[in-house]
Structure formats: structure tokens, C-alpha cells
PLY file of the C-alpha trace (Angstrom):
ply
format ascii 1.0
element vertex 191
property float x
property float y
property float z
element edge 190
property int vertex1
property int vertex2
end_header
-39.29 63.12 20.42
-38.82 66.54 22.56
-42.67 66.35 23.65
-41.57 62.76 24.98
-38.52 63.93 26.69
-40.11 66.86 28.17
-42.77 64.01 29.56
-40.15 61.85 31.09
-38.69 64.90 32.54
-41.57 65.70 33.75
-42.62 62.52 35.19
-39.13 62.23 37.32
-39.52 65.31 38.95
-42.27 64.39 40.60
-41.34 60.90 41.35
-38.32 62.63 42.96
-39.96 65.36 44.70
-40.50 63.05 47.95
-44.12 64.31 48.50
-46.66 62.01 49.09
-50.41 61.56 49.47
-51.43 58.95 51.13
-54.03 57.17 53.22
-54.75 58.30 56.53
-56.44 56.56 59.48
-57.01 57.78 62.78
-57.17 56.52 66.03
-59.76 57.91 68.79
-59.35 61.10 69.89
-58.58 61.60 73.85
-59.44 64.82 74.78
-58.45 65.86 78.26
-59.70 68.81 80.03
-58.12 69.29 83.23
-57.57 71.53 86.25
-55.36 74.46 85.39
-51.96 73.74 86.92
-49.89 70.30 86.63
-51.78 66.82 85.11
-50.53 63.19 83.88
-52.61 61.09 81.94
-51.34 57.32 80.85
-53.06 57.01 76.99
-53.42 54.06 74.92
-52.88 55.64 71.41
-52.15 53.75 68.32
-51.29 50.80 70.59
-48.68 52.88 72.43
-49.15 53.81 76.19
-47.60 57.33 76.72
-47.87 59.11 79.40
-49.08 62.85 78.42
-48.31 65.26 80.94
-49.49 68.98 81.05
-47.55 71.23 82.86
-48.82 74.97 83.35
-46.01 77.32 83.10
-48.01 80.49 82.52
-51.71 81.09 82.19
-52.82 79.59 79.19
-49.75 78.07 78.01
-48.57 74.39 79.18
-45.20 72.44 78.41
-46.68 68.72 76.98
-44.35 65.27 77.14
-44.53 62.01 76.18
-43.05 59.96 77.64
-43.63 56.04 76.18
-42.25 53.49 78.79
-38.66 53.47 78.30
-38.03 55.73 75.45
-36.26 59.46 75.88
-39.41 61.67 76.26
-40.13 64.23 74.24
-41.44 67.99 75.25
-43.34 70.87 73.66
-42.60 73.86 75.15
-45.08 76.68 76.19
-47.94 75.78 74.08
-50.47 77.87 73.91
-53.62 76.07 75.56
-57.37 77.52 75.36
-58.25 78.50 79.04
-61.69 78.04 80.07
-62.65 80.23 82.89
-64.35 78.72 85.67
-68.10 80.04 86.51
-67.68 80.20 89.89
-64.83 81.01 93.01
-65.23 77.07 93.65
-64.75 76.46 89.43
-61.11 76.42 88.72
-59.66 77.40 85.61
-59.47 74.39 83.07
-57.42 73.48 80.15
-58.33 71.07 77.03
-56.19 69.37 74.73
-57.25 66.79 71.97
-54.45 64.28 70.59
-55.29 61.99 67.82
-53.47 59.27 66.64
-52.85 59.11 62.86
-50.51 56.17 60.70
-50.11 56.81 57.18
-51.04 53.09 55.61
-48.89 53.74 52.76
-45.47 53.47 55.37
-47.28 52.70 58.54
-45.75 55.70 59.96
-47.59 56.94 63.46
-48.40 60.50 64.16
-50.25 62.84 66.85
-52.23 65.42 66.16
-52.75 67.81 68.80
-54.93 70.38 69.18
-55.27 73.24 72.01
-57.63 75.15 70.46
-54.91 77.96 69.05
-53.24 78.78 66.39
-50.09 77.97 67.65
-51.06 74.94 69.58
-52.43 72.72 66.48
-49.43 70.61 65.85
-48.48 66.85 64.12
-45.71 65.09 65.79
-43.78 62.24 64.40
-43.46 58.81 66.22
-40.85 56.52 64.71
-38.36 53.87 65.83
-38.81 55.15 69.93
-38.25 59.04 68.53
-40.47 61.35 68.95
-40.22 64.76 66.45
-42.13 67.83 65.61
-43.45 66.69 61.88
-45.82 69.98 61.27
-46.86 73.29 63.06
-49.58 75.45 61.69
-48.01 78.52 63.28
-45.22 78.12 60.11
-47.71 78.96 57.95
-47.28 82.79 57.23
-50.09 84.46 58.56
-52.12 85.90 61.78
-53.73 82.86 62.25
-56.21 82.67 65.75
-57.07 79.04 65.29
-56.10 75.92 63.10
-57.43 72.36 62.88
-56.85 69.38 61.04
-58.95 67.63 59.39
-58.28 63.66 58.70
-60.31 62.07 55.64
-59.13 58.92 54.54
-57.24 60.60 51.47
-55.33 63.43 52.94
-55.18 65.65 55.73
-56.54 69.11 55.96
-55.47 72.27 57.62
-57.77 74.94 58.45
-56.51 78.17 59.13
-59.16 80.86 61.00
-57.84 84.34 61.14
-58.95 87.04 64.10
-62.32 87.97 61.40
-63.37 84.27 61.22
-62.43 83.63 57.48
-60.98 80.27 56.46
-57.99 79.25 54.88
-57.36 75.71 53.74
-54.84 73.88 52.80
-53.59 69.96 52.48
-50.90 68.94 54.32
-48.45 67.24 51.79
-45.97 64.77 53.58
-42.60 64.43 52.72
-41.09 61.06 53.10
-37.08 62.37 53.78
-37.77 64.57 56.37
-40.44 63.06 57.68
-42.61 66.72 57.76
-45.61 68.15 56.73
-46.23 71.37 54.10
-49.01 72.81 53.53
-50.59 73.16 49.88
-53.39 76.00 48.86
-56.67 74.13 48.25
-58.08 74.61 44.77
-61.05 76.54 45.41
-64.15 74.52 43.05
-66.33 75.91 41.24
0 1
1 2
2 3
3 4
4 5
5 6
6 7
7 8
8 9
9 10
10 11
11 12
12 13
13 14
14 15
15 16
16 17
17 18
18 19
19 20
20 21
21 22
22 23
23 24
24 25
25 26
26 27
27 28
28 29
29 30
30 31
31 32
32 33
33 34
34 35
35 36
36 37
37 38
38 39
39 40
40 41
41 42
42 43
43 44
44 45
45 46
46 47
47 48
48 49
49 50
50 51
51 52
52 53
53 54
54 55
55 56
56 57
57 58
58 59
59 60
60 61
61 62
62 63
63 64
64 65
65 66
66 67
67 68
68 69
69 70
70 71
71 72
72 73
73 74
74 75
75 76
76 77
77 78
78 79
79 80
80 81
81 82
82 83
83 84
84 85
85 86
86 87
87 88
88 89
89 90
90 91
91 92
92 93
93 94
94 95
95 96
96 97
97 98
98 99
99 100
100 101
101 102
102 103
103 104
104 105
105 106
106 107
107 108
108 109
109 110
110 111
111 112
112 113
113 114
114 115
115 116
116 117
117 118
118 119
119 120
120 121
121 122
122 123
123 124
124 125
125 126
126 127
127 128
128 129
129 130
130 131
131 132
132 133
133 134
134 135
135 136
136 137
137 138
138 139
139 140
140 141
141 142
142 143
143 144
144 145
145 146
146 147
147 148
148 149
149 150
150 151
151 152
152 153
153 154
154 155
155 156
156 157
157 158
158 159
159 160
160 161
161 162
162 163
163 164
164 165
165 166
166 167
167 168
168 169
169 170
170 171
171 172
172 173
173 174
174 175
175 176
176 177
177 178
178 179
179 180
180 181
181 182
182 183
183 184
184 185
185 186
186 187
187 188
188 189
189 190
């Protein structure tokens, strides 16, 4: 009778955690490399046109907003973005940024993944009912992390951390339904 209590415990704990794994699908990436400086883009993502604007504020860091028709826009501030060099006085400096759509199929939930090529600059955001919000940034994960990416497989999400020597760190990005965020969760390592 305990052992079954202790089960049921158990078993409600979980169910009441609010974490969930679910299935992911993703929408083509856009990718935009673009003249250092000020850029717009209108994007199609996840049957949303938003307007993605990069706005240099300092060498190798940009402000990014979205701004979808007549919604409040949303803005990340001073992300760091990977400056490529150009290779000659005529070759301006460029930045890239990659933003992937993603819905979780379980709520139909949207969310962009975007990627500068930093650390700091690999970040989920949250698209729900007109609102934009900041769901997950790999720069909360304790660490001296250089560069992060995300992986999307069909039955979770996974974040690789890269520290200034080149090892990996992974993780899976748990989502929790209440607030709408992302936590990361040590991958077992297999054997």
C-alpha cells in the first residue's frame, strides 16, 4: 500500500511539474547576411510576415525587431552578431543572422530561433496571441560559452554549448507550458 502511494505521488509530481516534450517542426530557415549598418527584411515565417530589422549600434552587435503588421513590435537589444570582415577596401563589413520558425504540435505554439553565431546571440522567442516574448537564451546557462546552437529533431530541441577550447556541452531544452520558457536539461551521455 505505501509502494502504491509513493507511485501515485510520484506520478503527480510530474504531471504537475509543467514540463513538456513535445514535437517540434520547423519552418525554413532565412538567413540574412547584410551590409554592416541598418537593414529591413519583410519574412514570411510560419505564415506570419514580420518585418526583421537589424540595426547596428556598435560593431558587432545589432538591436533586432519584429514588427508583424499591426501588432506592438518587439526588440532585442545589442545582440551580439558575428562580423565578417570584408576582403577588400570596396568589401564592407557584413553581418548574418539565421531565424527559424518552430510550433510545438502538441499546443501549436510558434517560436523563432535565432542565431548570430554567438553565445549570447542564440536565442528562442515566443510568438503568441500578437505578443512577442523572450522564451530561452543560451547566455542563462552558467558558463563561458563562445557559441550555442539549437538543434530541432522532431522529438525535442537541442542546445549546444561550445566553450573558448571547442568542447561541447549539450543539453535539451525542456519547455514549460506556464511560463511559456525554455530550460535546459544535461544530456545523458550513452554509452
Amino acid at each position: 500500500m505505501q509502494k502504491k502511494i509513493i507511485s501515485m505521488a510520484l506520478s503527480a509530481a510530474l504531471l504537475l511539474s509543467g514540463s513538456a516534450y513535445a514535437d517540434w517542426i520547423s519552418g525554413n530557415s532565412a538567413s540574412l547576411t547584410i551590409p554592416s549598418g541598418d537593414s529591413s527584411i519583410m519574412m514570411d515565417l510560419a505564415d506570419t510576415p514580420i518585418l526583421v530589422t537589424l540595426k547596428e549600434q556598435t560593431p558587432g552587435k545589432a538591436d533586432v525587431t519584429f514588427e508583424p503588421g499591426t501588432d506592438a513590435p518587439f526588440t532585442l537589444k545589442d545582440i551580439p552578431v558575428q562580423l565578417f570582415k570584408g576582403k577588400a577596401k570596396t568589401s564592407p563589413d557584413s553581418l548574418n543572422i539565421s531565424i527559424v520558425p518552430i510550433i510545438n504540435s502538441g499546443n501549436g505554439r510558434t517560436f523563432y530561433l535565432i542565431e548570430t553565431g554567438d553565445a549570447d546571440g542564440c536565442i528562442l522567442v515566443s510568438y503568441h496571441n500578437g505578443t512577442f516574448t523572450k522564451a530561452f537564451e543560451a547566455s542563462s546557462v552558467p558558463g563561458n560559452w563562445k557559441d550555442a546552437n539549437i538543434a530541432i529533431t522532431a522529438k525535442k530541441l537541442v542546445l549546444d554549448l561550445i566553450d573558448s577550447k571547442g568542447a561541447v556541452t549539450e543539453y535539451q531544452l525542456a519547455y514549460d507550458k506556464k511560463s511559456n520558457t525554455f530550460y535546459p536539461v544535461p544530456m545523458q551521455v550513452e554509452i
